[in-house]
Residue, then its C-alpha position, 0 to 999 in steps of 0.5 A: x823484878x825490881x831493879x838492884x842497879x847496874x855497874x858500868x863502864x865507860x869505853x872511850x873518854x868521849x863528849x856524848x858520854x860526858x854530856x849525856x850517858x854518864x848522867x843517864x846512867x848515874x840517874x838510873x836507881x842503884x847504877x853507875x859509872x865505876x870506871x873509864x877507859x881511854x888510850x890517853x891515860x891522862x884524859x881518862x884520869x881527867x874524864x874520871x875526876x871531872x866526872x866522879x868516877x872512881x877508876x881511870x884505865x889507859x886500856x879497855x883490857x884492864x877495864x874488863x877485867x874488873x868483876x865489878x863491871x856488869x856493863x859498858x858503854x862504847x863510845x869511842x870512834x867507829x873503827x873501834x867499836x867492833x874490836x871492843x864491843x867482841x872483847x866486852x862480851x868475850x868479858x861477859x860484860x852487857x854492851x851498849x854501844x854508839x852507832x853506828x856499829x861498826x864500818x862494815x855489815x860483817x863487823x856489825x854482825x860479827x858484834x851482834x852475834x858476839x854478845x848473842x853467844x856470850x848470853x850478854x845484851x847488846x843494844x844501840x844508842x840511838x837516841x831518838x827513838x826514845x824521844x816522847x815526840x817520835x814515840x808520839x809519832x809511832x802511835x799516831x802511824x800505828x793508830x792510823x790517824x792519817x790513813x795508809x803512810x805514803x811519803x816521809x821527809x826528814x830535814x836534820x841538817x845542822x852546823x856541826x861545833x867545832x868542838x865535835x868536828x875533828x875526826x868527824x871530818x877529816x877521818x874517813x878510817x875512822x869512819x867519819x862524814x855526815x852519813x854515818x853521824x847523821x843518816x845513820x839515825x835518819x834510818x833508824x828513826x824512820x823505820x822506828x815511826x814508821x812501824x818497824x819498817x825496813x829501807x828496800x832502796x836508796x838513792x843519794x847524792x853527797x857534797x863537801x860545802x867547806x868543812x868535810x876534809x880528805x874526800x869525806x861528805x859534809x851533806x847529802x840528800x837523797x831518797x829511800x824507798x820502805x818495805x810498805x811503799x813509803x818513799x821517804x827524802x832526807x837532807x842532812x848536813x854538818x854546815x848549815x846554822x840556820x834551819x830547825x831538824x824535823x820529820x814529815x810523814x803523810x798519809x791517805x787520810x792526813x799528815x804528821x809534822x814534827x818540829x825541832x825534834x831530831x835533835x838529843x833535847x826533849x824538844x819539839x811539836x808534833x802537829x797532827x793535820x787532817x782535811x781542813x783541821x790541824x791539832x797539836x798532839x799531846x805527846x805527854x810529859x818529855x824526858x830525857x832521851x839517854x835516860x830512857x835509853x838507858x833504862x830500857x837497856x838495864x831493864x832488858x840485862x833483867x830480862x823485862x823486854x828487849x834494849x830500846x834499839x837492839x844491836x839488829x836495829x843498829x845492824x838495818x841502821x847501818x846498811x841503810x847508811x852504807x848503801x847510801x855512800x855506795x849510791x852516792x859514790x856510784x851514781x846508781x840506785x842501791x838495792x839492800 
């Protein structure tokens, strides 16, 4: 079926959706953005005018409450996404939404289910599994090109910029620390390249090394045990300026590495090694990572396949997420 384009809405005046969803969006065939709502009435007017959007709200309720509105995307700080992704479908408005879902499995599920019974899509921003790198990945794996998958390594620790610190790192009501920023996409990657697996247990160990505030973590390494037997580590960090981000995975009959490919850039190598033999994988022409998020989204509102990650994918995403603070603030192993 051939796409009429879809309308959007903005919920939350937010630097990811200026950088990279309202241009995502405003490149799909026929879409666009068409209004924003923020609490601060003047950064939505700002948010609206810098970006060629037509209308600005000081509140989600008037945003929903235009017809012309198809969809929306959430982009506002955790603690808000479950309130307003509930409202959205209750407006009978398609939801995409930033992970992670919500500060609770309850509230994630709650969201979930929401959009379920409204007849609306619902799906998860993570990004990275739209990357041309980890779909390369993915294939690599389900293709068996190095054997039986046994250990996976994920390096994506990175030194956050000041100018996305702030609740980040001193809010932990709003859901803020490095594990709901970045684990929770470790996760969701993971279970994407290794085949739609899913995280059985995890074990992880946090540290504050200067810039996380009010008892909130700014690293944390650790181990995740997968339904298929892969044993997979993870170190992610706000504070470190001077490492690339990648992903392992090795097999019985080889290993995949991939190269500066955690990251919102069409960037990155992936190599493939086996024996004495190591080959850099054409991995095809790479794009822009919201983009194809986006049009999957828009392709499933038409009822061609389901959203890029689902609201059940941003659901494991977060319970993998959660069950590391637990381990982490327990000392214990976390069994999901």
């Amino acid at each position: 079926m051939a796409s009429t384009g879809t309308t959007w809405g903005i919920i939350g005046a937010s630097t990811i959706a200026r950088e990279w969803m309202v241009p995502a969006i405003n490149a799909q065939p026929g879409s666009r953005v068409a209004a924003v709502a923020s609490a601060d009435s003047t950064r939505a007017a700002a948010f609206a005018q810098a970006n060629g959007i037509p209308r600005s709200h000081d509140t989600v309720a008037a945003l929903l409450a235009d017809p012309s509105i198809d969809a929306v995307y959430i982009s506002t700080t955790n603690e808000l996404h479950h309130p307003q992704a509930i409202a959205a479908a209750r407006a009978g408005k398609h939801v995409l939404c930033e992970k992670p879902l919500a500060l609770t499995l309850e509230d994630a599920r709650a969201m979930v289910e929401a959009c379920r019974a409204a007849g609306v899509t619902m799906g998860t921003n993570h990004h990275l599994r739209n990357a041309a790198s980890h779909r390369a990945i993915r294939r690599l794996v389900m293709d068996g090109a190095i054997g039986q998958p046994l250990a996976a390594s994920v390096f994506h620790a990175v030194y956050l910029p000041p100018h996305l610190q702030g609740w980040r790192i001193d809010r932990p009501d709003a859901g803020g620390g490095v594990i709901l920023d970045i684990t929770v996409h470790d996760a969701d990657t993971l279970r994407h390249d290794l085949g739609d697996v899913n995280v059985l247990e995890i074990t992880a160990m946090t540290a504050s090394h200067g810039m996380g505030r009010d008892g909130l973590e700014d690293t944390v390494m650790g181990v995740m045990r997968f339904d298929n037997g892969v044993l997979a580590q993870f170190h992610d960090a706000f504070t470190v300026a001077h490492t690339g981000t990648g992903i392992e995975i090795h097999g019985t009959e080889g290993s995949i590495l991939g190269r500066d490919v955690m990251t919102q850039r069409p960037i990155g190598t992936v190599i493939l090694r086996r024996g004495d033999r190591e080959e850099i994988v054409d991995i095809g022409q790479p794009n822009n990572l919201y983009e194809r998020s986006v049009a999957r989204f828009e392709a499933a509102i038409r009822g061609d396949g389901p959203p890029a990650a689902t609201g059940e994918d941003g659901i494991a995403s977060l319970a993998v997420a959660l069950a590391a603070r637990e381990s982490a603030s327990t000392g214990r192993a976390v069994r999901l």
